[in-house]
N, C-alpha and C positions, 0 to 999 in steps of 0.2 A: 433652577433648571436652565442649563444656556441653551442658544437656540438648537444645538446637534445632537442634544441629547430628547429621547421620548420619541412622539409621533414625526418630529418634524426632520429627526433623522432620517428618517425611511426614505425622508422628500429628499434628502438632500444626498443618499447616496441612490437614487433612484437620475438624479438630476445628473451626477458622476459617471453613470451608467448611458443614460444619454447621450450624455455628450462625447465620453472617450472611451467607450466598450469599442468600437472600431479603430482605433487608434491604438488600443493595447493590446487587440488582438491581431493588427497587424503588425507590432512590434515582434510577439510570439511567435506569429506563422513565420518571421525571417528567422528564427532559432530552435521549430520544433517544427511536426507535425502537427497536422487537423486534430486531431483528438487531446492529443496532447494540451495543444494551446487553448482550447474552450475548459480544460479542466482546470488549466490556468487561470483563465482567466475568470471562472466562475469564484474558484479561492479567492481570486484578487479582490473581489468588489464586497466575497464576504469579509476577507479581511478589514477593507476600509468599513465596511458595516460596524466591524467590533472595535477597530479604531477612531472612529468618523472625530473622537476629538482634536484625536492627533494630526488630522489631515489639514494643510494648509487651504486656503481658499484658492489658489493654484494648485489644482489636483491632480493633472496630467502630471507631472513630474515623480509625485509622490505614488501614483498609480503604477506607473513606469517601471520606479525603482521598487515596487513591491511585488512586480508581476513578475521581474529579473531575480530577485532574492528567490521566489516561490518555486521556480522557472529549476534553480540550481540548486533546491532543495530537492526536486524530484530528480534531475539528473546525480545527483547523490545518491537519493535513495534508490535505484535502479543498479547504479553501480554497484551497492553496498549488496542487493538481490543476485546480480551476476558471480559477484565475487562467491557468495555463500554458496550457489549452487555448482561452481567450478571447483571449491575447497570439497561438499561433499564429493562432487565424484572423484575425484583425487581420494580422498578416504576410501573411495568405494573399491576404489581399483585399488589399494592396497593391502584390503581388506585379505584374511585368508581364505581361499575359496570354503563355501563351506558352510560361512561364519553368517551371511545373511539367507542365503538358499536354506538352508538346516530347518531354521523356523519362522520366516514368513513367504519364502520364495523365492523366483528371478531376483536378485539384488538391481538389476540394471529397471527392469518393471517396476519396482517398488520406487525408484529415484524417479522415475518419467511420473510414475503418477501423485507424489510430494510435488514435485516442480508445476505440476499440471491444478493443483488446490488452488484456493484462494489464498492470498499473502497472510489473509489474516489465521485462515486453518494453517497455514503453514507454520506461522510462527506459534498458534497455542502448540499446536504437536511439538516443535522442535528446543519449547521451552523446556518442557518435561524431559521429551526423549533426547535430546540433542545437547540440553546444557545441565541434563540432571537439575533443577527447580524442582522443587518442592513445590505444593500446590499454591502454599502462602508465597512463598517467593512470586514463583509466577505470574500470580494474579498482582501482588504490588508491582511488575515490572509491566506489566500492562495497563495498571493504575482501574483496576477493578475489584471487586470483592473476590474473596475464594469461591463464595458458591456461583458467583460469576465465571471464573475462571471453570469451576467445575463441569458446569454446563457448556460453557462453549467447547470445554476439552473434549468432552462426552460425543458432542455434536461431529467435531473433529473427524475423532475416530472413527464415527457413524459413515461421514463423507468418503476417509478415506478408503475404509473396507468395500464400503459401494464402488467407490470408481476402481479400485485393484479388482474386486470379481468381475466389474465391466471389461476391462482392458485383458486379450488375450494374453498368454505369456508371449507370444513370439511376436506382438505387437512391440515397437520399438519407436516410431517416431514421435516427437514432440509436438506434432503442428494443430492436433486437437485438444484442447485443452478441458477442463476439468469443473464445472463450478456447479455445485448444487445449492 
């Protein structure tokens, strides 16, 4: 056992934390916002936890460069959220009238309160209904079992139906958002 692995690891990214959790977080705060950068930065130091052997004995660097990597993995993932929900409503709007009103209602309603879930309800529903997955598929792209997959589905749909009866139809804005 070398000394960073077991008990004495905890010391030693405990000791990481210490000494350069203010220093990686104000590296963040000049690239993100307050929330933002503490989510960051909490990944960061879990990161070095799961890495701690990889981490040189000069850790600020290596903190740095991992908080920067993490940093531009979420502005990825955000982008890659904006994009999907600007691609449905282009779909929605080209939709033929008719074609979502018919059988679940307001089309525009129904998109405010998808967008309004959580990312992850959003992605079991839009596996199924959005990329046609099969329930096996699904669940392997989530890297969960099917009856996994089943249940969160189930739950999904639970959420969504709740917040579409919550939300009036002629309710229209985004700035409330949705999480059960």
């Amino acid at each position: 056992m070398t000394a960073r692995e077991g008990p004495r690891g905890h010391e030693m990214v405990e000791e990481w934390f210490e000494a350069h959790a203010d220093r990686v977080m104000g590296y963040l705060l000049h690239r993100t916002d307050r929330e933002t950068a503490q989510d960051v930065l909490s990944e960061t130091f879990l990161l070095a936890w799961r890495k701690q052997r990889s981490v040189p004995d000069d850790a600020l660097p290596w903190l740095l460069a991992a908080a920067r990597r993490l940093l531009a993995n979420r502005v990825r993932s955000d982008l890659r959220r904006q994009a999907l929900a600007e691609r449905m409503a282009a779909v929605m709007d080209r939709a033929p009238q008719g074609v979502f009103e018919d059988r679940i209602g307001d089309r525009e309603r129904v998109f405010r309160v998808l967008m309004a879930l959580s990312e992850a309800d959003r992605e079991v529903l839009l596996l199924t209904g959005w990329y046609d997955l099969s329930a096996q598929q699904a669940a392997k792209a989530l890297g969960c079992t099917r009856a996994a997959y089943t249940l969160r589905l189930h739950r999904a749909r639970k959420r969504f139906r709740a917040a579409l009866e919550r939300r009036p139809a002629s309710f229209t804005p985004l700035d409330s958002e949705v999480h059960a």
